[in-house]
C-alpha positions in Angstrom: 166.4 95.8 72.6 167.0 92.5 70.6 167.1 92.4 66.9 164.0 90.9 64.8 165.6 87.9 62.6 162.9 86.5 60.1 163.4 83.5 58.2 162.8 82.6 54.8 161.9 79.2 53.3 162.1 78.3 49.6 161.3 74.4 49.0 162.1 74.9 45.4 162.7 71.8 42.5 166.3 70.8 42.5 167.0 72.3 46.3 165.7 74.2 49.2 167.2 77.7 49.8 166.9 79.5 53.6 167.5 82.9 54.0 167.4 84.9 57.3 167.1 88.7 56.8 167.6 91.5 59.6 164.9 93.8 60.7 166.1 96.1 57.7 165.3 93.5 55.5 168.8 93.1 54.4 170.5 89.3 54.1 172.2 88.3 56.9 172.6 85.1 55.4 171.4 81.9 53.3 171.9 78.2 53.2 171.3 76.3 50.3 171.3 72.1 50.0 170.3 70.6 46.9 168.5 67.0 47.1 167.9 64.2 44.4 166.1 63.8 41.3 164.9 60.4 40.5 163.7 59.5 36.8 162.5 55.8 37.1 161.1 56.0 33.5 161.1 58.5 30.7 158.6 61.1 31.6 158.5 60.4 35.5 160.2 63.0 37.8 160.1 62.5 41.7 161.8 62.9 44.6 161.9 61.5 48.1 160.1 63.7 50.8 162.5 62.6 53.6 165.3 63.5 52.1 163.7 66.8 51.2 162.5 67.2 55.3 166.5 66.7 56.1 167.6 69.1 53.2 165.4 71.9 54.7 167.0 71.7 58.3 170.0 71.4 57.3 169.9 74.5 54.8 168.8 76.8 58.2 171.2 75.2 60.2 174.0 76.0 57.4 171.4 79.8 57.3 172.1 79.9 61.3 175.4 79.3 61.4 176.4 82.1 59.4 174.6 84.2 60.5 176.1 83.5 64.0 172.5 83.0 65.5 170.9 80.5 67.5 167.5 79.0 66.5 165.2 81.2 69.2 166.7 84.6 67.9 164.4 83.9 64.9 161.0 85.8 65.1 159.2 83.9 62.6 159.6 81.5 59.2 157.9 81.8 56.3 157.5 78.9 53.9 156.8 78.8 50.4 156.9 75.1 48.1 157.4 73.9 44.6 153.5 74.1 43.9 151.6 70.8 41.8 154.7 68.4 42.9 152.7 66.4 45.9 152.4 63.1 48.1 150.9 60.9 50.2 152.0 59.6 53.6 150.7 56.9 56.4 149.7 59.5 59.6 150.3 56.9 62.4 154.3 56.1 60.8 154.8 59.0 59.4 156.1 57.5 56.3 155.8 58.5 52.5 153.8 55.5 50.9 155.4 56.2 47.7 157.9 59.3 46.5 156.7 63.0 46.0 155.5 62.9 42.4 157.5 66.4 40.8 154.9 69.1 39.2 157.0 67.9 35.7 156.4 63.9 35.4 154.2 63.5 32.9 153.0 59.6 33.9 149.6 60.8 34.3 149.4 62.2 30.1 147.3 59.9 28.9 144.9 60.1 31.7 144.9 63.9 31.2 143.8 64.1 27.9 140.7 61.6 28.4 139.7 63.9 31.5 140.1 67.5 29.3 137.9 65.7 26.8 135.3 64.8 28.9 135.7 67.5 31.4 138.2 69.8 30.8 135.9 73.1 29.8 133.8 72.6 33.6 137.4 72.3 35.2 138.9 75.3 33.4 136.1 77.4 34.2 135.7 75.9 38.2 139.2 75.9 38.7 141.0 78.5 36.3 143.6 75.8 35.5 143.8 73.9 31.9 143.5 70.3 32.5 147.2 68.5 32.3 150.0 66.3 33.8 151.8 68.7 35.3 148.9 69.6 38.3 148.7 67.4 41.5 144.7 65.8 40.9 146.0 63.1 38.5 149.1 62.6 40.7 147.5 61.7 43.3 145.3 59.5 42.0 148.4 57.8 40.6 149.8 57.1 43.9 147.0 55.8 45.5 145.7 53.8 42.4 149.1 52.5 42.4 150.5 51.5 46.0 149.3 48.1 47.3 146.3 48.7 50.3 146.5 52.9 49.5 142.7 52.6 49.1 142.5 50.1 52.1 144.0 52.7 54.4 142.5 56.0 52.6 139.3 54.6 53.1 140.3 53.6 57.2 141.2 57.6 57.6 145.0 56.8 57.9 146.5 58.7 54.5 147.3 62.2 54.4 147.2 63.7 51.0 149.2 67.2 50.5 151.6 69.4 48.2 154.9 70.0 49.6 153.7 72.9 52.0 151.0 70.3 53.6 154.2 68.1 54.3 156.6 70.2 55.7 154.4 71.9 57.9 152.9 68.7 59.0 156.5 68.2 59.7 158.1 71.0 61.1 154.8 71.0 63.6 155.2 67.4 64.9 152.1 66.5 63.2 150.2 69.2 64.6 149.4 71.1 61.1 147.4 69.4 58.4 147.1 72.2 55.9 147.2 74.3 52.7 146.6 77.3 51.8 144.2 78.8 48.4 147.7 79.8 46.5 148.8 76.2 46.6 145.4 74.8 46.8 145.1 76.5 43.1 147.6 74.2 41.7 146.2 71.1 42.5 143.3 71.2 39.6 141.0 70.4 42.7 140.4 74.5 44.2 137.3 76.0 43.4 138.1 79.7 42.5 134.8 81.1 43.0 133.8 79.3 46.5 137.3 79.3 47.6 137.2 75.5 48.9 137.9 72.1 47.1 135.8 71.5 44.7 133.5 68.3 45.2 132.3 67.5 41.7 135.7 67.5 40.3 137.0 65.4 43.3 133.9 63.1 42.7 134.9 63.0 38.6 138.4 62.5 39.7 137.9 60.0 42.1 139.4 61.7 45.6 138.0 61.6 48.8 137.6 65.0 50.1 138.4 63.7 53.5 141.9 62.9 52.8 143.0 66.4 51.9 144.1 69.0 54.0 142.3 72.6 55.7 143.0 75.5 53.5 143.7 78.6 55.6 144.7 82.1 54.4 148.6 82.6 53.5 148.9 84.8 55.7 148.0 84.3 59.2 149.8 82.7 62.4 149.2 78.9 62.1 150.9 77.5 64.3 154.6 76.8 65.9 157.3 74.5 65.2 157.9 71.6 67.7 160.7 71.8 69.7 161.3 67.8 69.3 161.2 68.2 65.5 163.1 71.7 64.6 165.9 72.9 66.4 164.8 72.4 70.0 162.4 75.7 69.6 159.3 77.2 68.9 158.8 79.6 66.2 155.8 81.4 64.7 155.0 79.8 61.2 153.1 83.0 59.7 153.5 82.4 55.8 152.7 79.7 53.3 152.5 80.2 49.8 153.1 78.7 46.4 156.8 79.4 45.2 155.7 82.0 41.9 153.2 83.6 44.4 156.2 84.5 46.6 158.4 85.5 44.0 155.1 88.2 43.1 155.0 89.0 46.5 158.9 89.6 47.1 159.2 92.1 43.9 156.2 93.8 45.4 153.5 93.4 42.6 150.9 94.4 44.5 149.1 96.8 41.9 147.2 95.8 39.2 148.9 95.0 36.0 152.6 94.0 37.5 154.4 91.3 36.2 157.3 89.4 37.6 159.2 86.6 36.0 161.1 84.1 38.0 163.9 81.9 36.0 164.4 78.9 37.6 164.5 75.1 36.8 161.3 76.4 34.6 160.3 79.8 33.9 157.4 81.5 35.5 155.7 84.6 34.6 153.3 86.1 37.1 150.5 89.1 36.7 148.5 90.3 39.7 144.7 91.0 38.6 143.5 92.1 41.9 140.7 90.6 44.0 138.7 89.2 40.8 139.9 86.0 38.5 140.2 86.8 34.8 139.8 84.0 32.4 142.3 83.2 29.8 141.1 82.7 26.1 144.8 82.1 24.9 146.4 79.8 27.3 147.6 81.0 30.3 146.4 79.5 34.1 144.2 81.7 36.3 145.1 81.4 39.8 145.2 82.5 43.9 148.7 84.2 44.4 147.8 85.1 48.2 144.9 85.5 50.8 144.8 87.5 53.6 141.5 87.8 56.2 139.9 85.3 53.5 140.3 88.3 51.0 141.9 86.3 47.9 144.1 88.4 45.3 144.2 86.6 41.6 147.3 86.4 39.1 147.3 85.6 35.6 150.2 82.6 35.1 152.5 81.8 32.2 154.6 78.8 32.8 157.7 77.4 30.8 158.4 73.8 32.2 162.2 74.3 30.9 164.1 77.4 31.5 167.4 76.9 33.9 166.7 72.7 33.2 168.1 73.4 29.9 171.5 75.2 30.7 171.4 71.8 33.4 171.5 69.7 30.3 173.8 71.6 28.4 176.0 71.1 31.7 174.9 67.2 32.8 173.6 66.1 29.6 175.5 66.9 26.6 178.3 68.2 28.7 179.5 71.6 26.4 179.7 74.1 29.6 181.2 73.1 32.7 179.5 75.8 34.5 175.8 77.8 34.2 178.6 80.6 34.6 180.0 79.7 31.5 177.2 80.5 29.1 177.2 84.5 29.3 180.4 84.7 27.4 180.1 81.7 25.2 177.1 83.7 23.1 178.2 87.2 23.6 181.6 85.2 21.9 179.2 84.6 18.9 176.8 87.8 16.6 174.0 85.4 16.5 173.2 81.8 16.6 174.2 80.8 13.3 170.6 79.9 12.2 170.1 77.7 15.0 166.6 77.7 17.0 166.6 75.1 20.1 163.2 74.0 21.1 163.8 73.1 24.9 160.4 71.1 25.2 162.1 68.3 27.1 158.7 67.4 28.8 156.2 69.4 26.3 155.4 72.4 26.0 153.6 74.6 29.0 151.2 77.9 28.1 150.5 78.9 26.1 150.8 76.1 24.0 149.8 73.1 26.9 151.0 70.3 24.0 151.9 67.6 26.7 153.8 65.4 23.4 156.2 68.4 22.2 159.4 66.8 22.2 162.8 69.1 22.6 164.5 70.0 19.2 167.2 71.7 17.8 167.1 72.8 14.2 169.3 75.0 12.1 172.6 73.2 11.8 174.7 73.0 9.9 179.0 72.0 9.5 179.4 75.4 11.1 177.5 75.3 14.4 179.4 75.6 16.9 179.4 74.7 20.8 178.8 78.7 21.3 175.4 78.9 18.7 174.2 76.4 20.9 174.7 77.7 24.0 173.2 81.1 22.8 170.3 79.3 21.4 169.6 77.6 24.6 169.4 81.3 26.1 167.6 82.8 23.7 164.7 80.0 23.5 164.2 81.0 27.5 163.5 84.9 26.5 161.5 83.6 23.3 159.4 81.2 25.9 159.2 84.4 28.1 158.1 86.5 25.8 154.8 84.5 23.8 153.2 84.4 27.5 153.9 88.1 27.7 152.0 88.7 24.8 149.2 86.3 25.4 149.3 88.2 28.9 148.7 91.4 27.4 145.4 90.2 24.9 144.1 88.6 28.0 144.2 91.1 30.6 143.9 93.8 28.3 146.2 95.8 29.9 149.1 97.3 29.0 152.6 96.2 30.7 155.1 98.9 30.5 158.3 97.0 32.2 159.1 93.5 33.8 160.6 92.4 37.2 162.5 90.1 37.2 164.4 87.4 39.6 165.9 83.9 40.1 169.4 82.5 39.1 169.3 83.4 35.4 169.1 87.5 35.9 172.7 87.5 36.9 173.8 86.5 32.6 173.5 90.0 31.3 173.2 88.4 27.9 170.2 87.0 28.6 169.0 89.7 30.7 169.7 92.0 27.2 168.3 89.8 25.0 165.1 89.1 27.0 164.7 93.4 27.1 165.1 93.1 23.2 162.9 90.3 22.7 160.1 91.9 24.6 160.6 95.7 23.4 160.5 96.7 27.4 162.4 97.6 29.9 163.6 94.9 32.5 164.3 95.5 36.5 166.5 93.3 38.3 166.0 94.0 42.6 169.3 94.2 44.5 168.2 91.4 46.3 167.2 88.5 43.9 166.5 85.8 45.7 162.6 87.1 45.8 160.7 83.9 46.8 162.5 83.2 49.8 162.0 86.9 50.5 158.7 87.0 49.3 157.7 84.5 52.2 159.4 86.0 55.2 157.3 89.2 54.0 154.3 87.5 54.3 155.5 86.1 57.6 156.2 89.7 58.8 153.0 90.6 57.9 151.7 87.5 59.4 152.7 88.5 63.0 151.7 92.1 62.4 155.7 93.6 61.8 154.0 95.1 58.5 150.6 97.5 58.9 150.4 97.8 55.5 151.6 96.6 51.6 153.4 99.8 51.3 155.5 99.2 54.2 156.5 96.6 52.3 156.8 98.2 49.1 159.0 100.9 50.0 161.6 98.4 51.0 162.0 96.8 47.3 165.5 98.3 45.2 165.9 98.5 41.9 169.6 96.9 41.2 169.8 96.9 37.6 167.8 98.2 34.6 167.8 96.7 30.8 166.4 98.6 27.8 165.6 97.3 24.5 168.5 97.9 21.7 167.3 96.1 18.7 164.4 97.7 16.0 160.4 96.4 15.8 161.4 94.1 12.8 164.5 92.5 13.9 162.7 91.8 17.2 159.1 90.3 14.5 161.8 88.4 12.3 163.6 86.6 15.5 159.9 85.7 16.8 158.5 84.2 13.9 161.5 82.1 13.2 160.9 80.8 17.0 157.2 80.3 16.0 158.1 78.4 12.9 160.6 75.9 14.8 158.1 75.4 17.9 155.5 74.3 15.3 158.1 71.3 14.1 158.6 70.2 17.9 155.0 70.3 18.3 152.9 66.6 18.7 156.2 64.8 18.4 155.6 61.8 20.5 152.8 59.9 19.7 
């Protein structure tokens, strides 16, 4: 009997990641490309959606070749995408009419804050999200307000209009598949929670066709199969689409009521399932679809930091003090404290649950003696302190209580900040033995897509607890350390005017 391969897809920010795991859900092996970042003015962030479309083949070719498999050994890809960063392309060429604007350009600021004056209670309460730059609606409208004849053509039926899901399955399907599904819908500012669909009124305020955007299906279903001209000469089974955090939830197994994950990537992304009803934040924090299955949606509440990971990048690339993310564990265990420096990473603002889109980064504290080590700490300990305010508004808004945190991404491997996070929190941590969760997270969802999976807790009992960290530090060291955060995001706060 042949062995079942399944294949992982994470689209992610700075690179795409593609895992193929065996039938015991155990890595066989992963290939990982990282593409451009273009910043053609202070505030914009894009990239170009061909050069992501190559990136993605050839991280599963590298994924194949290790793994000593050819392309029709796999039994099915799942495929999950970087979320509010979106496009729009000419269907007859083919061709991107202008680059992938990226969920953190914050062009579309200005525009933001006249629509959540006008509007922005009826879109909260529609969509669950608050109304900012960082979603896709205002994007979109960018790029079509902004390309010479976008209008002529939207208008003649010949622009497609998607989130990075829409394109690479449009993509990998030879043009076949023009769709979305409610997870990333719900990142768009355009998905009605309650009727499940796009939402015409806001689209109407907005000023977006409906019939330029793409079907939503459920996440988990069999959509379709890859074209043999466009991907690897085969056809696959494409069973799973999801929105990157929703994957991450789904790969540490959150399935009940109450559990949290937290993913640390290029940003930070804290995840609670609340079951099949939306709960609506009062302090900050975006309601939203992690999954659907047989049209049966299940709800999260979300607390995003837009800098987490893109801060240890800058302390790398920008200001050049590490020479490696690798570096940083050491450098702050090498130091008791920060030495009264507090780092503010609001590079782009600040996300939930403070949604203040002219926060400016800041560093404040030093002094003669600040060394390259305080800083270096205090760029990891403003990632926990980020992590832990959404926590807390979490717990008023859900009114539950949340007992420990799971935890993936690239930053679980520093120990220091793993400790630190534990201490900041006053819970225990979990990091899985595997931690690349969103790409696992999606080929679960494709498994279950074709039916390898009867049930969630099939699923469940395949998740392995790698690492626990428990809290070390009293209730009013862990108070004092908070409110000196508080106190310095306040100065970084409505910086730009």
């Amino acid at each position: 009997m042949s062995k079942k391969y399944y294949l992982g897809i994470d689209q992610g920010t700075t690179g795409t990641t593609a895992i193929i795991f065996d039938e015991n859900w155990n890595i066989c092996s992963k290939g990982y490309t990282e593409h451009k970042q273009y910043y053609p003015q202070p505030g914009w962030v894009e990239h170009d959606p061909i050069e992501i479309w190559d990136k993605i083949k050839e991280s599963v070719s590298i994924a194949l070749h290790d793994a000593g498999l050819k392309a029709d050994e796999l039994r099915v890809i799942g495929l999950d995408n970087q979320g509010e960063t979106c496009m729009v392309w000419d269907k007859n060429s083919g061709k991107p009419i202008y680059n992938a604007i990226v969920w953190q350009d914050r062009r579309t600021a200005k525009q933001s804050d006249e629509l959540k004056e006008a509007y922005g209670d009826l879109i909260t309460e529609k969509t669950g999200t608050q109304v900012d730059a960082y979603f896709s609606a205002l994007k979109i409208k960018w790029i079509l307000d902004n390309v010479e004849d976008a209008w002529k053509k939207a208008d003649k039926g010949e622009l497609l209009v998607g989130t990075l899901d829409t394109w690479i399955l449009w993509k990998m399907t030879g043009g076949e598949l023009y769709m979305t599904d409610p997870s990333t819908a719900s990142r768009t500012m355009l998905f009605n929670l309650h009727t499940k669909q796009w939402d015409e009124e806001i689209l109407n305020i907005i000023g977006i066709p409906l019939s330029i955007l793409p079907v939503i299906n459920d996440t988990v279903m069999t959509f379709g199969y890859t074209s043999p001209d466009d991907f690897f000469d085969v056809k696959i089974p494409i069973a799973g689409s999801v929105v990157d955090q929703a994957s991450a939830l789904f790969g540490q197994v959150c399935f009940k009521e109450g559990s949290v994950k937290t993913t640390y990537g290029t940003g930070c992304f804290m995840l609670m399932n609340t079951g099949n009803k939306p709960i609506r934040s009062r302090n900050g924090l975006i309601t939203t679809v992690v999954w659907s299955k047989n049209k049966e949606i299940t709800y999260a509440l979300d607390g995003g930091v837009y800098i987490a990971g893109a801060a240890i990048q800058w302390l790398r690339d920008g200001i050049k003090i590490i020479d490696s993310p690798s570096d940083t564990e050491a450098m702050a265990i090498s130091v008791p404290d920060t030495g009264g420096v507090t780092f503010v990473p609001a590079f782009v603002g600040l996300a939930a649950p403070y949604w203040d889109q002219f926060a400016r980064g800041m560093m404040i504290g030093i002094t003669a003696g600040t060394t390259r080590e305080h800083i270096v700490r205090a760029t990891l300990e403003a990632i926990a302190f980020q992590v832990a305010e959404n926590l807390d508004v979490m717990r008023k808004d859900s009114g539950m209580d949340i007992d420990v945190m799971r935890v993936d991404g690239g930053a679980v491997v520093n120990q220091f900040l793993m400790q630190f996070q534990s201490d900041i929190l006053g819970i225990p941590i979990d990091v899985p033995v595997i931690n690349e969760t969103t790409a696992l997270g999606a080929a679960f969802l494709a498994a279950l897509g074709i039916g390898d999976f009867n049930t969630l807790d099939e699923i469940s009992d395949i998740w392995k607890l790698g690492k626990r960290y428990e809290p070390k530090i009293s209730e009013d060291e862990r108070h004092s350390l908070i409110e000196q955060w508080k106190r310095a995001v306040k100065r970084s706060q409505k910086w730009v005017e």
